[in-house]
N, C-alpha and C positions, 0 to 999 in steps of 0.2 A: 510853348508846345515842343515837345521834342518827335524827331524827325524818326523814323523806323529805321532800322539799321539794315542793312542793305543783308546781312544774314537772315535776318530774320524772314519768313519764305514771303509775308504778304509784301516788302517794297518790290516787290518784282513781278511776284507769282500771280496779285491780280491789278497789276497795273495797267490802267485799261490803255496807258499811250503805248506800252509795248506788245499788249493785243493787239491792238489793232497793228501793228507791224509784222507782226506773225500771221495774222489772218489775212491781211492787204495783200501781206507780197506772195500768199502763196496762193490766195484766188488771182492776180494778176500773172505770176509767172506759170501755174501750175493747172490752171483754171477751171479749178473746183473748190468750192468752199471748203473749210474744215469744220464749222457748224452749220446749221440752218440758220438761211438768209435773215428771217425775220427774229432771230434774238437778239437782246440789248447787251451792248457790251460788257456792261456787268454781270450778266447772266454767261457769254461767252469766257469771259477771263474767268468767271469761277468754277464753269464747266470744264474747260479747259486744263487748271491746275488741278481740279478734284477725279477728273476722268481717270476711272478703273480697265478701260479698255484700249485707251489709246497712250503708248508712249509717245511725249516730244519735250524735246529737248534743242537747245538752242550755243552759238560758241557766239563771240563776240569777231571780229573782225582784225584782228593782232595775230602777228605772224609767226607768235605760238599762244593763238586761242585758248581761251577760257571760258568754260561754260559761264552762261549769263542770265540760264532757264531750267529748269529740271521740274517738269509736275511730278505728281505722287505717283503714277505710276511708273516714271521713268525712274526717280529715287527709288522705288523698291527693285527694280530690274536689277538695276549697277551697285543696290547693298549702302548706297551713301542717304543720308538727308542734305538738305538745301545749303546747308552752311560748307558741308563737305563738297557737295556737288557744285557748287558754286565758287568755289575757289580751287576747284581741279580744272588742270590743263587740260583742255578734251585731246590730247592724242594718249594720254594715259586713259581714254575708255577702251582701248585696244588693247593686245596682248605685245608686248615688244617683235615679236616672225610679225604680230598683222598690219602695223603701223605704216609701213609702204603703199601698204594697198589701201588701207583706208586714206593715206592722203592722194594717191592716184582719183579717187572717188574725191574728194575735196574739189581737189583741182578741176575736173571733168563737170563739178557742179559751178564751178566757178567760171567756165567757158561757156556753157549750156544755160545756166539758169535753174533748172532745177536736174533731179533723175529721179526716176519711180522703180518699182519694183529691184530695188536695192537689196542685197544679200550679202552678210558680212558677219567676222565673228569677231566679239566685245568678252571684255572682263570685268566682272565684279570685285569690287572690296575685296571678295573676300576669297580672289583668286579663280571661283567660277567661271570656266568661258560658258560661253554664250553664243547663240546664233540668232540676230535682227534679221528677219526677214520681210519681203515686199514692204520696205523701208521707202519714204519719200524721200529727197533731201533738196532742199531749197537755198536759193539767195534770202537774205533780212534786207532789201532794197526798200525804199522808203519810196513813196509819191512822188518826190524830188529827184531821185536815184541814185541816192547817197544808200550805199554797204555801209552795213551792221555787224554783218558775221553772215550765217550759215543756221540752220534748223534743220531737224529731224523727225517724224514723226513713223510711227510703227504701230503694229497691233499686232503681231507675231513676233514672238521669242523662244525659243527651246534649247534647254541645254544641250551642250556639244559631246 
């Protein structure tokens, strides 16, 4: 049997142990769901990656992060697919002037736990800035309380 290749968007995109690590830690720190209570995890992680309304995005916990998550609508935002999106360094979703601030925001979620209504400007592929607004951003804390990295989720975007 061969193994899914970690580019390919499903070893990640609906892996239901890193749902629920997305969902866990941000009803835990954040304390609201991101679906409705009563769906099955499979149904959550497929919502999830397929969601047209909501961007999230996720970095790994290394001290220059890499994206480790991109659903489809976060990939259409930033102009990348799963294989791009997933092997970019997320301080390259900022513009080089925004990079300060966006790790000032890093950091501040890394003291706090989570921040909400977040406002920030991002770039695209393909040089497009952008503006993320009332943006979540969370701890990947596990049950145990072992970090993962950081998550994102939005549903406001508008060019800059």
């Amino acid at each position: 049997m061969t193994r899914p290749s970690m580019t390919h968007p499903g070893a990640r995109a609906l892996d239901l142990g890193f749902c629920g690590l997305l969902l866990g830690s941000h009803a835990r720190l954040v304390g609201s769901p991101l679906v409705p209570p009563d769906w099955s995890d499979r149904q959550a992680a497929r919502w999830l990656y397929e969601a047209d309304s909501l961007c999230l995005l996720a970095h790994d916990g290394g001290t220059d992060p890499r994206f480790i998550y991109a659903n489809k609508a976060a990939q259409s935002c930033f102009e990348y697919d799963w294989a791009e999106m997933t092997s970019l360094r997320s301080r390259f979703s900022a513009g080089p002037s925004d990079r300060e601030e966006r790790q000032r925001l890093l950091d501040a979620v890394s003291r706090q736990g989570f921040i909400s209504d977040y406002r920030g400007m991002r770039i695209a592929k393909s040089g497009r800035r952008f503006w993320i607004e009332n943006a979540t951003v969370w701890e990947l804390i596990d049950e145990a309380g072992r970090r993962h990295g950081q998550a994102a989720a939005f549903r406001q975007w508008r060019d800059a």
